[in-house]
C-alpha positions as CSV (number, residue, x, y, z in Angstrom):
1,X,-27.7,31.2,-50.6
2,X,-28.0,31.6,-54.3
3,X,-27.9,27.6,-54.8
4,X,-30.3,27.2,-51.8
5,X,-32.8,28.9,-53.2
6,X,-32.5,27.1,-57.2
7,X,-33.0,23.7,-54.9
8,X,-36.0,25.1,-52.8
9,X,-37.7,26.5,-56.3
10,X,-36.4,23.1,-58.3
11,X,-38.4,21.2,-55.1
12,X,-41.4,23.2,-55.1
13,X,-41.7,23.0,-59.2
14,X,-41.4,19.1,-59.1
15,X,-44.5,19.2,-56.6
16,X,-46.2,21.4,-58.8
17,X,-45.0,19.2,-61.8
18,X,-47.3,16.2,-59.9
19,X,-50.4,17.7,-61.6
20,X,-48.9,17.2,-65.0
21,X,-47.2,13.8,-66.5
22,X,-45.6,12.5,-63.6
23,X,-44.5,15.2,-61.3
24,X,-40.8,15.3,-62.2
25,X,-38.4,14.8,-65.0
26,X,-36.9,11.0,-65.3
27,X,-35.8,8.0,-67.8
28,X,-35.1,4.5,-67.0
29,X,-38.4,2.7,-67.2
30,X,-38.4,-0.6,-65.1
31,X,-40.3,-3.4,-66.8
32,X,-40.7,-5.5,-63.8
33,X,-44.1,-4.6,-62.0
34,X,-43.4,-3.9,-58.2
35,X,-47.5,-4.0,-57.4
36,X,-48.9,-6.9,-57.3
37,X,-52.1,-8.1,-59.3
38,X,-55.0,-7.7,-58.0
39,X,-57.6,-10.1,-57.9
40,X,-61.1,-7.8,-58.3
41,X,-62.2,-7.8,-61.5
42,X,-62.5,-4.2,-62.9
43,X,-66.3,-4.5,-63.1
44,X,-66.8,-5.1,-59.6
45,X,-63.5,-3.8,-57.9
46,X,-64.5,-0.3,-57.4
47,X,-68.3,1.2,-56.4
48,X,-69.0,4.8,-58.0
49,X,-72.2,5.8,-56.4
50,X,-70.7,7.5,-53.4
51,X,-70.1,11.2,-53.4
52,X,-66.4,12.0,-53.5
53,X,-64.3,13.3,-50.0
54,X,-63.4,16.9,-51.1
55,X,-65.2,20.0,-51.1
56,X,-67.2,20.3,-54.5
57,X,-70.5,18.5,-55.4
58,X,-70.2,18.3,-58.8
59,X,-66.7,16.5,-58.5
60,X,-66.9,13.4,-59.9
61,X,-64.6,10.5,-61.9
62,X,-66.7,9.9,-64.8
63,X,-66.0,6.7,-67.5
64,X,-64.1,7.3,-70.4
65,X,-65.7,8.7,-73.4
66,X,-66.5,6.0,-76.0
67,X,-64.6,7.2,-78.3
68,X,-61.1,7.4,-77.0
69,X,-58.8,4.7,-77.1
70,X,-56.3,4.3,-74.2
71,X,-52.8,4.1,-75.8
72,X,-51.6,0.9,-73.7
73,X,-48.3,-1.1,-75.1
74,X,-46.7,2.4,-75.6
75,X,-43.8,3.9,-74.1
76,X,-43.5,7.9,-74.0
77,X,-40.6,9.5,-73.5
78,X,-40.0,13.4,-73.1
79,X,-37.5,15.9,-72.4
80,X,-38.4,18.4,-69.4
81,X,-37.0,22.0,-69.5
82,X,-36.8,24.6,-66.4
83,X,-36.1,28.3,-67.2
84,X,-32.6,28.1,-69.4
85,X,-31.9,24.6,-68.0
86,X,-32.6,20.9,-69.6
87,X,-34.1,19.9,-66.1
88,X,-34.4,15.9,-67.3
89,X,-36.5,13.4,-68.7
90,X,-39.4,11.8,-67.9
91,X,-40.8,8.3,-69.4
92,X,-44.1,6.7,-69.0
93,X,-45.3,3.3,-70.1
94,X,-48.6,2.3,-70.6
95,X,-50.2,-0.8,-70.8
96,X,-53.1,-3.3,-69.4
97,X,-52.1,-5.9,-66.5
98,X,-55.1,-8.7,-66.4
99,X,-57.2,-6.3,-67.1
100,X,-56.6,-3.1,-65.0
101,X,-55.0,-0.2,-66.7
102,X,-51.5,0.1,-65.7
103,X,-49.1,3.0,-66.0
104,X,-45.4,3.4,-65.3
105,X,-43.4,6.6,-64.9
106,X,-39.8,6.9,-64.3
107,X,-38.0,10.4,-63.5
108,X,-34.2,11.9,-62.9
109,X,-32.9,15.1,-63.1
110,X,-29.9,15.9,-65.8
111,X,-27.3,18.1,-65.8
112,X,-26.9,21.3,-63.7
113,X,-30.3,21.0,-62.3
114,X,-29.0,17.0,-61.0
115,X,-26.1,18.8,-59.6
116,X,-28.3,21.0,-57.6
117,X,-31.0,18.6,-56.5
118,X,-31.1,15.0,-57.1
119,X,-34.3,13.5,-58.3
120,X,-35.3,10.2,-59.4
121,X,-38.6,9.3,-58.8
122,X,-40.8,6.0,-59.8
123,X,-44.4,5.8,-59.7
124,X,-46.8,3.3,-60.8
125,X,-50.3,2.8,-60.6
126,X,-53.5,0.9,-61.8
127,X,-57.1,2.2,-62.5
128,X,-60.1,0.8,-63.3
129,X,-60.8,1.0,-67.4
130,X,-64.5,0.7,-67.3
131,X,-64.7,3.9,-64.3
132,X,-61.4,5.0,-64.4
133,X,-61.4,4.7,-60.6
134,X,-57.9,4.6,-59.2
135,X,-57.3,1.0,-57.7
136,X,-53.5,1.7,-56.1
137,X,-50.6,3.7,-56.8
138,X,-46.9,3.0,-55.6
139,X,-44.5,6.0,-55.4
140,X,-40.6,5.5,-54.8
141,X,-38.6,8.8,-54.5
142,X,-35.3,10.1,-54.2
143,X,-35.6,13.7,-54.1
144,X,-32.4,15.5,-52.3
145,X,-31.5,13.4,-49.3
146,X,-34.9,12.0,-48.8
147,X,-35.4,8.5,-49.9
148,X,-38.8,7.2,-49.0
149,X,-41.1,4.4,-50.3
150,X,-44.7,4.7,-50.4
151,X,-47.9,2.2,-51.1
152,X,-51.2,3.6,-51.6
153,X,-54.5,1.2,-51.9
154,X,-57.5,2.9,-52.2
155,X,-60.7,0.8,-50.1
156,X,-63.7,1.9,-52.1
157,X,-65.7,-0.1,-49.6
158,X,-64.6,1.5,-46.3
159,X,-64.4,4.4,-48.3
160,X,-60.8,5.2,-47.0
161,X,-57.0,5.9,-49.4
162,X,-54.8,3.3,-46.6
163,X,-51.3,4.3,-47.0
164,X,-47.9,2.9,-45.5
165,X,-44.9,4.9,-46.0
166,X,-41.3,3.7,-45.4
167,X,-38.7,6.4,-45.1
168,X,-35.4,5.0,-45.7
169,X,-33.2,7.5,-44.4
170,X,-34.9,8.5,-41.1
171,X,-35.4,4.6,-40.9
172,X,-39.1,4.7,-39.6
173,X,-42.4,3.8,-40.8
174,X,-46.1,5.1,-41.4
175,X,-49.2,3.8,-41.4
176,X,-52.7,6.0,-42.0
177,X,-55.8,5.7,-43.5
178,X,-57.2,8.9,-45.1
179,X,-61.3,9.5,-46.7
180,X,-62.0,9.2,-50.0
181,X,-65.7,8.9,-49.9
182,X,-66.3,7.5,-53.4
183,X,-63.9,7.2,-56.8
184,X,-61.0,9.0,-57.1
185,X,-57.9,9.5,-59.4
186,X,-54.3,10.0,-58.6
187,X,-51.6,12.2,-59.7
188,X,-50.1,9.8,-62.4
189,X,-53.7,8.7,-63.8
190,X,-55.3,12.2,-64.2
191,X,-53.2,13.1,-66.5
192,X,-54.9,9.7,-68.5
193,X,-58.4,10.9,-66.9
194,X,-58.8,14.0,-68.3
195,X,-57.4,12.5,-71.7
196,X,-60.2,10.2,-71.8
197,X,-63.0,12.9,-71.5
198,X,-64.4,14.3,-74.4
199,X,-62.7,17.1,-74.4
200,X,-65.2,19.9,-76.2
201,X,-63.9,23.6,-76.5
202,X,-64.7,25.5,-73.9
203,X,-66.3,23.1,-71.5
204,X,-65.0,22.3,-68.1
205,X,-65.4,19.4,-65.1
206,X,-64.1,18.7,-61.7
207,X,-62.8,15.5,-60.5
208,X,-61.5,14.3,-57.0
209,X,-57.7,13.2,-56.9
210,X,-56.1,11.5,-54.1
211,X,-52.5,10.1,-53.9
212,X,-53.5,9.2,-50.1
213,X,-53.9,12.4,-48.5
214,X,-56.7,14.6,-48.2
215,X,-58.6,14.9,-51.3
216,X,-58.4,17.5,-54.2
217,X,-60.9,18.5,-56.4
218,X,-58.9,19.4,-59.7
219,X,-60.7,21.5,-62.4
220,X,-60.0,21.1,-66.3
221,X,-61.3,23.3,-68.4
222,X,-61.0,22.4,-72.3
223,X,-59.4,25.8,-73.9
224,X,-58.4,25.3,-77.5
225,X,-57.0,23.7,-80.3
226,X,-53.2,23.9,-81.0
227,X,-50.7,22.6,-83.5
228,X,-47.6,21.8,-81.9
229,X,-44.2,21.1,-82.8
230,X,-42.1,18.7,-80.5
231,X,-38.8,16.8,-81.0
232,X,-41.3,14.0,-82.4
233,X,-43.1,15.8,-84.8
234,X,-45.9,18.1,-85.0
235,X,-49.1,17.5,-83.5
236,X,-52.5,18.8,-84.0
237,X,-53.5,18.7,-80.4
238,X,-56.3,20.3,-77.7
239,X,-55.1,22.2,-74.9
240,X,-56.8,21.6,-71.2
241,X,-55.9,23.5,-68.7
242,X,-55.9,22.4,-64.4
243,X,-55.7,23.4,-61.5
244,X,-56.4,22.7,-57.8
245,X,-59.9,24.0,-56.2
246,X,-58.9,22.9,-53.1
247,X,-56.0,21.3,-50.8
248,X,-52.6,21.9,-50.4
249,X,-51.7,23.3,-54.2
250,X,-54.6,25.8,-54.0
251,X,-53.1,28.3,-55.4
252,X,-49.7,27.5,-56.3
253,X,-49.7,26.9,-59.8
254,X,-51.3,25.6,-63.0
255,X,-51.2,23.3,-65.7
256,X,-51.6,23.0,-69.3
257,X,-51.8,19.8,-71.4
258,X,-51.5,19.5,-75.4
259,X,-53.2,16.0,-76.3
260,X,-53.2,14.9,-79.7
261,X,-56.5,15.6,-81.2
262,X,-57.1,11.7,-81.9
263,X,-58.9,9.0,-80.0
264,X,-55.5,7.7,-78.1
265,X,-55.0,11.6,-76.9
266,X,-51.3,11.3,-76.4
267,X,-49.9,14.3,-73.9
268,X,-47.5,15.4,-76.4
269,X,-47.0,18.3,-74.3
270,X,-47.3,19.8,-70.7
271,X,-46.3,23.1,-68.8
272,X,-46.5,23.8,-65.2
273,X,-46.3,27.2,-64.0
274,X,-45.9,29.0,-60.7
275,X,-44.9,32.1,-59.8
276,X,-41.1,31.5,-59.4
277,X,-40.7,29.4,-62.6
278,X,-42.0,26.8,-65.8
279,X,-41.4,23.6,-66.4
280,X,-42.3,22.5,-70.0
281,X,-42.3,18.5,-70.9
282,X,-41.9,17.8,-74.7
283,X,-42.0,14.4,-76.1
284,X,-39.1,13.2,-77.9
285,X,-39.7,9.6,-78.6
286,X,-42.6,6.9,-78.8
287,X,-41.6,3.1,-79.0
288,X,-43.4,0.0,-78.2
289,X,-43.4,-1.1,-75.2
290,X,-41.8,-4.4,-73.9
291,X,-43.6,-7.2,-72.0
């Protein structure tokens, strides 16, 4: 019962964890793309006149702020802690694929906490770079027994997130098409979104996420400035906080993010809280990314 309940707690953290850098703990970047290119350009592949799908008005995906810099041909690597455990390590790669930004984040759980509950997750997805609208996000995960493969293409025109879903181990397949209304982020991107806002103390905004589903309205709210010491180095950084307005994590937790207070606003660190635990990514490591 006792080890029933870590694995249930473990599951529902790496949920809440999908606000933050990429909803789990991992290594093992893949440098081999498994999304295709797409052929819109990003000036005309996405529209952002339309009103987004969820529930607040002034939710909206604005374009970055002119002074950030996104830090593409980076890869960031970070170790995650739960409670007293080393929970795992997560690794994202950033970069710009003919001319869509393009992230990669790998994620396994180590040690005890992999004993208990197996984890490793993969997630990639493009945005646009001049509205950082989300263009499509692929999601493979291995969490427990379930192994499932997931596409996600988001159809600004027909204003709909189309999905198709393979799970492996129940060998069947999905197929649905969910509103959007206008542009929207994703889990892996709005951690990227938010860093490209300009970020004043004590301001807030709302933006619509969608990872296919129903959308989410997400508020951030710009808190203060930190200095922060992780395994690679210390950072002057600004901390955001989020949390869900509406949908299914209403509720259920929140997140804070420590960017570095420069124009490529690295997440140097990020804590996800809910009432039956934390889960606090530090980074450890940035290299250069390969081709």
């Amino acid at each position: 019962m006792i080890q029933k309940g870590i694995i249930t707690r473990f599951r529902r953290l790496s949920t809440i964890a999908g606000l933050s850098l990429t909803a789990l703990a991992s290594t093992g970047i893949q440098t081999k793309s498994t999304v295709p290119p797409l052929t819109q350009s990003p000036a005309t592949a996405v529209p952002n006149q339309n009103p987004p799908a969820g529930g607040v008005p002034s939710s909206k995906i604005n374009p970055p702020f002119p002074a950030y810099s996104f830090p593409g041909g980076q890869t960031f690597t970070y170790s995650v802690d739960w409670r007293l455990f080393n929970a795992g390590t997560t690794t994202v790669r950033l970069d710009t694929v003919n001319g869509e930004r393009h992230i990669v984040a790998s994620a396994d759980s180590t040690g005890a906490v992999a004993l208990l509950y197996h984890v490793h997750d993969r997630l990639e997805t493009f945005f646009n770079p001049q509205t950082n609208c989300s263009l499509s996000l692929v999601k493979h995960t291995e969490e427990g027994f379930r192994r499932v493969e997931t596409s996600v293409r988001y159809d600004y025109p027909r204003k709909k997130a189309v999905v198709d879903e393979h799970n492996i181990r129940a060998k069947n397949q999905k197929h649905e098409e969910n509103d959007v209304g206008g542009c929207v982020s994703n889990m892996l991107a709005a951690v990227y979104y938010v860093a490209s806002q300009s970020l004043q103390i004590g301001s807030k905004f709302t933006f619509p996420s969608s990872d296919g589903g129903k959308v989410a309205d997400i508020e951030a709210t710009v808190e203060a400035r930190e200095s922060v010491k992780t395994p690679a180095g210390s950072f002057n950084t600004t901390r955001v906080s989020a949390e869900a307005l509406n949908g299914p994590q209403k509720g259920k937790g929140k997140i804070w993010m420590w960017y570095s207070d420069d124009a490529r606003r690295i997440p140097v660190q990020t804590r996800a809280r809910a009432f039956w635990g934390t889960m606090t990514f530090h980074l450890t490591q940035i290299s250069s990314s390969g081709p």
